[in-house]
N, C-alpha and C positions, 0 to 999 in steps of 0.2 A: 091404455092405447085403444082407439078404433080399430075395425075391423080390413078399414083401408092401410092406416100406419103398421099394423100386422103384417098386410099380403107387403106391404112396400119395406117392408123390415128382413120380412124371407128373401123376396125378390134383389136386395141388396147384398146378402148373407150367399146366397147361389151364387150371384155376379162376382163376389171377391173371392169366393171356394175356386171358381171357375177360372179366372184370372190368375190366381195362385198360383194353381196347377199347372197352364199354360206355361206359367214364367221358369217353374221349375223343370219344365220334360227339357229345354232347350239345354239347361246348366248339365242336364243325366247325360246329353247325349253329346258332351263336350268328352268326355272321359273316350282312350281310347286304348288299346291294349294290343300289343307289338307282340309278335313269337320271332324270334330271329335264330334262325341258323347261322353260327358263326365259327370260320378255319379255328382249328385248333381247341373247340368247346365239346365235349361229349352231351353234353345235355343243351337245350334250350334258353336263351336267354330271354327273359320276359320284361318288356317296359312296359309301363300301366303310366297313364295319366289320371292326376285327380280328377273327381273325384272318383274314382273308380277303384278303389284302394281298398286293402285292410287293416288301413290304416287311419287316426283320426288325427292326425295333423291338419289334413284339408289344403294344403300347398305345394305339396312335392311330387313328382312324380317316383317311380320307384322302379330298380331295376334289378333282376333275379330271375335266379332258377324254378320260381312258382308263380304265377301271376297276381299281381298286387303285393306283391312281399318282397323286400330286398333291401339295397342301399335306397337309399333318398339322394333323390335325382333333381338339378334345376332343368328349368326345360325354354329356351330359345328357340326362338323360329326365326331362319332367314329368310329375307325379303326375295330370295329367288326360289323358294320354297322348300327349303329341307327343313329337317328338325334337328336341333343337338341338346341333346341331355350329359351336363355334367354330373356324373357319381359322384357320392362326396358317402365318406365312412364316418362313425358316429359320434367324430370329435367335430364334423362341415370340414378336414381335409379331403380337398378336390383329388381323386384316385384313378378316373377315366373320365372318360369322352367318347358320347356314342355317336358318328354323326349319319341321319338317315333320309337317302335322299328321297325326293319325288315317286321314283320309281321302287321304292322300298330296297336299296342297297344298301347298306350295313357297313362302314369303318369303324371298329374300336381299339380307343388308342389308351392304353393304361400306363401309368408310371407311380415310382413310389417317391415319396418327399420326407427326406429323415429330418431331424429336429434341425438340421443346420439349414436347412433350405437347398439340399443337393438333390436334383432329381438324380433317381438311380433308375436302371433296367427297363427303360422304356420299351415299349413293343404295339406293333399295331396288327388287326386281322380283318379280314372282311368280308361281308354274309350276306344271306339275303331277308328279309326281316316279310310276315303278311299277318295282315289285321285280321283281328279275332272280333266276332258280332259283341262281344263281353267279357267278361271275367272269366263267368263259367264256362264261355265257350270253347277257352283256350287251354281250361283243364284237359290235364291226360283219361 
């Protein structure tokens, strides 16, 4: 290689490092992490979106009393702008429903589903949920 094909070989090598990087900060900074106060919970409930996780699935979001650790969560957004995270326990039976509005208010509605398909013991509470800058942030 010349000395030109060189500097034009680095100079392409920075440009895609650079790029890279770029396309990657946007995907870190999709991940978000809920702390919710919710009636009738002693402790914190924590929703984490991917990937912001401790987990390596890479698709779920996760909901629990630590951040990034818990049941695996789907995650919905409606068009008038809440979010609702379905809990699912570690057979994917759907166990609750977190739903979180705009202004960070908090419904959860949990029910259990025996093998015949009978909901049982439904219950709903409701909290106020606020964003943590991270993972670590939201550590106690």
């Amino acid at each position: 290689m010349t000395k030109v094909q060189m500097k034009q070989a680095r100079l392409v090598a920075l440009l895609v490092s650079f790029v890279g990087a770029q396309m990657l900060a946007p995907t870190l900074s999709l991940a978000d992490v809920l702390r919710c106060k919710i009636e009738g919970y002693d402790e914190n409930v924590y929703i984490t979106t991917s990937p912001d996780t401790n987990q390596n699935d890479g698709q779920y979001a996760r909901i629990g009393i630590s951040p990034g650790i818990g049941d695996r969560a789907i995650v919905f957004a409606d068009r008038m702008g809440a979010h609702v995270f379905v809990e699912l326990n570690t057979d994917g039976t759907p166990i609750g429903l977190l739903a979180v509005q705009k202004n960070m208010r908090v419904i959860k509605s949990n029910q259990t589903i025996d093998p015949s398909g009978t909901v049982l013991a439904p219950s709903q509470s409701a909290g106020v949920c606020t964003r943590c800058a991270g993972l670590r942030a939201c550590l106690p």
